[in-house]
N, C-alpha and C positions, 0 to 999 in steps of 0.2 A: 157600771163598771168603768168607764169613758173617765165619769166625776173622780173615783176613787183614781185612778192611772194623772191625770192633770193636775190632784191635788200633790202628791207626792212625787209629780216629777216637778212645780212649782217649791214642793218643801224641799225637795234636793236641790236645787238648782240657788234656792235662798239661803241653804246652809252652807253650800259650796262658795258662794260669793260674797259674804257673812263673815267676822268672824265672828264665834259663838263662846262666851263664859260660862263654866257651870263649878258649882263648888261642891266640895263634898266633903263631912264632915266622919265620915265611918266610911273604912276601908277593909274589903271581906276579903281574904286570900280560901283558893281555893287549894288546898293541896293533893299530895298522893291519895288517892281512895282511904288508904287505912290512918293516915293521918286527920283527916278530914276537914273542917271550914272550922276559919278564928275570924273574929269580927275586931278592928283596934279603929281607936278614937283617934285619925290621923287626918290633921286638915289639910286639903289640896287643893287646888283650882284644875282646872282640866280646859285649857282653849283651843278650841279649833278653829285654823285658818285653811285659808285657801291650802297650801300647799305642805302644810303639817300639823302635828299638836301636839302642843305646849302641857306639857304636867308640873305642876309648882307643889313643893314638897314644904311644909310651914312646918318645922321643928320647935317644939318647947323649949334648945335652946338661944331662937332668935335667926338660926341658919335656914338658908331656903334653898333647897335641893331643884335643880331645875335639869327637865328629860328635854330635849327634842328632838320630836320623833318624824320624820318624813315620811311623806307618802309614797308608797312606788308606784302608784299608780295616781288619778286622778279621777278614778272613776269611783261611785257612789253604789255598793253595792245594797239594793235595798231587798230584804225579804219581809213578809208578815208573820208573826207565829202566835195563834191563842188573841186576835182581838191587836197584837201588840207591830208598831213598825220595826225594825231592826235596822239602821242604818251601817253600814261595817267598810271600816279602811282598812288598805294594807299599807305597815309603815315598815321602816325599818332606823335602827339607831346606830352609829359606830363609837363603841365604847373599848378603849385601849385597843385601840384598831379593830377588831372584831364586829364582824356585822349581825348584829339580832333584829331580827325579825319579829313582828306581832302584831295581831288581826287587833283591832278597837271595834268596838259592837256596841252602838248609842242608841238604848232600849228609850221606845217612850213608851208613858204608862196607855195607851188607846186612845185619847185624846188630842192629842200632838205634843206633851211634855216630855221630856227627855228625864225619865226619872234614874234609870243607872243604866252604866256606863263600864264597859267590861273590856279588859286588857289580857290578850293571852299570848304570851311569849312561847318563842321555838327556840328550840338551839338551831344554828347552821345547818342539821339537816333535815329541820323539820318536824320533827320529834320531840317527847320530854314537854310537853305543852304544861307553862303554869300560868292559873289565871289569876288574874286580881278584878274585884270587881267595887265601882266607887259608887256607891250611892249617893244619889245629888240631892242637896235640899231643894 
């Protein structure tokens, strides 16, 4: 237990101080219940640094959409679920003044790879949660 608690306070502490590129080629939205999950062929980069992360939005027509998203905090929330790490920030963006909010959740697959990568936005009161979720090559 000792092994497993050093390994992943050594992999938090190396992605904290890092930063880290991951690309992703298919991007899953999750929606309302009765609407359900769409899968689109949308290329993105996803970087995380120290102190925020970078999402790059590659459009078919040459435009690159870019988010940055801050951290509010700086702390590494780590849980395990099913075999898997869960690494999760909380960010926030201000977009035409308004401040959004949204957890990132850097699944790896039980190995230490960071295979997807999950965006779920609130409105200002927390509420209305929508996900996006990037699957990384």
């Amino acid at each position: 237990m000792q092994k497993i608690f050093f390994i992943l306070l050594f992999t938090g502490c190396f992605v904290q101080a890092q930063e880290a590129v991951f690309k992703s080629p298919i991007t899953e939205y999750v929606d309302a219940p009765a609407d359900g999950i769409s899968l689109k062929n949308i290329d993105r980069k996803i970087i995380l640094k120290e102190n925020e992360i970078v999402l790059k939005t590659f459009r078919p027509e040459g435009d690159t959409d870019i988010e940055i998203w801050t951290k509010a905090d700086y702390d590494i929330h780590i849980t395990r679920h099913k075999g898997r790490v869960i690494r999760s920030f909380n960010t926030f963006l201000i977009f035409n003044g308004e401040k959004i909010l949204a957890k990132w959740d850097f699944v790896d697959d039980g190995d230490g790879k960071i295979e997807l990568i999950s965006r779920t936005l609130f409105d200002s009161f927390g509420d209305n949660p929508l996900t996006s979720r990037f699957h990384i090559d």
